[in-house]
C-alpha angles and dihedrals in degrees: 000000000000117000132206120259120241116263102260087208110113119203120194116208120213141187116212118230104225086061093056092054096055090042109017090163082068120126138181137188136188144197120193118200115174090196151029154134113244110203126202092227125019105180089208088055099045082055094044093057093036088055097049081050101047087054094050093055092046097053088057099225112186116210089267097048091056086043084059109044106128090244091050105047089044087064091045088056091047088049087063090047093071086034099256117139106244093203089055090043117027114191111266089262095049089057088053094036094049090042096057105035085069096061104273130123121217125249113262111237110162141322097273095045090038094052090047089050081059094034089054102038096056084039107042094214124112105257120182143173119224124195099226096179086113100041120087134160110017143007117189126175107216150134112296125246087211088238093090116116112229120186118203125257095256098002103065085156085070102056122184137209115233113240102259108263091024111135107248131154104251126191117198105264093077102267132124122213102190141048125225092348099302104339088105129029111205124228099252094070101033108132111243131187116269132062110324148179102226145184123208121205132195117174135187127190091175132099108274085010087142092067089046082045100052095044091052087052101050086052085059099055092047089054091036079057107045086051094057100270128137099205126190125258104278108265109200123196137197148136091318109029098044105166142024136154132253134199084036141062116347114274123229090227103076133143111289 
């Protein structure tokens, strides 16, 4: 059977350094995977997220316990950092944390975003897939100018400006793809069904995050794996090692 080359695009990753100053503890890993199939149901991943569910309702957290979880406060404390109110705009993994913990179940999307929400939830880190077919050259996550154009996530005709100094993820032809670090993904990079190229994101803001960070990271391979991806060899990124390059030769600043 024929399989599909891998996408020749690199794409470097960078972490701006005006952003490190205001929040040093900050990590971020990264899985690249040039190809793969995105399902609408994966019966793995549906017990996977039930399962990380099932133990959050179980454990009882109130909205201030979420909101102090180690891992969570630490990002609230990050948000203010960059001068964004963390009570108005909860981390992408606040807002599934504190869903769930009050009973609910998350709606169930595809088998990449699926697999993040459990991912995330067992984690509590924000954990994301980004669609990066229409992303070449360079990715940096930075402070933004105010003059990047976001389109939101399922109403791409209403675009928005970024506040200027908000955290985004910013390519360099002027767009952003986030909102308020990853409160907010944008539309460009939401992950659809069908074959894609993706980029898969975990963050910590927390002390010893890059541990938390690593191991999210090696259960996403083993379930990237398991759902016919080849995914890159994890790249994680910090303080000191700010920028590396993915879809392409292997970075020296992969996961330890």
């Amino acid at each position: 059977m024929e399989t599909t080359p891998a996408d020749p695009r690199t794409v470097t990753v960078t972490i701006d350094a005006r952003l490190s100053e205001r929040v040093p503890g900050y990590v971020l890993g990264l899985i690249a995977v040039p190809h793969i199939d995105v399902v609408r149901d994966a019966p793995a991943v549906v017990a996977q997220l039930t399962a990380a569910e099932d133990r959050l309702h179980t454990a009882q957290l109130t909205k201030a316990d979420v909101s102090a979880l180690p891992s969570i406060a630490a990002w609230r404390d990050a948000y203010r950092a960059v001068d964004v109110n963390p009570n108005r705009f909860p981390c992408a993994a606040e807002s599934v944390l504190r869903r769930v913990a009050k009973g609910d179940r998350l709606p169930r999307i595809n088998s990449l975003v699926d697999l993040c929400n459990a991912v995330s939830l067992d984690s509590r880190l924000p954990v994301a897939s980004c669609d990066v077919g229409d992303i070449e050259g360079e990715l940096e996550v930075r402070l933004a100018h105010g003059d990047e154009t976001y389109l939101p996530l399922g109403a791409a005709d209403a675009p928005e400006r970024p506040e200027p100094g908000e955290v985004v993820y910013a390519d360099g032809r002027g767009r952003a793809h986030s909102r308020r670090w990853n409160w907010r993904q944008g539309d460009v990079v939401k992950t659809d069904l069908g074959p894609r190229r993706l980029l898969l994101t975990v963050e910590s803001a927390h002390d010893g995050g890059r541990a938390d960070v690593e191991e999210a990271l090696r259960r996403l391979v083993d379930a990237l794996v398991a759902l016919g991806g080849e995914p890159g060899k994890p790249l994680v990124l910090d303080r000191s090692t700010s920028s590396g390059e993915l879809f392409g030769a292997p970075s020296a600043a992969t996961a330890r």
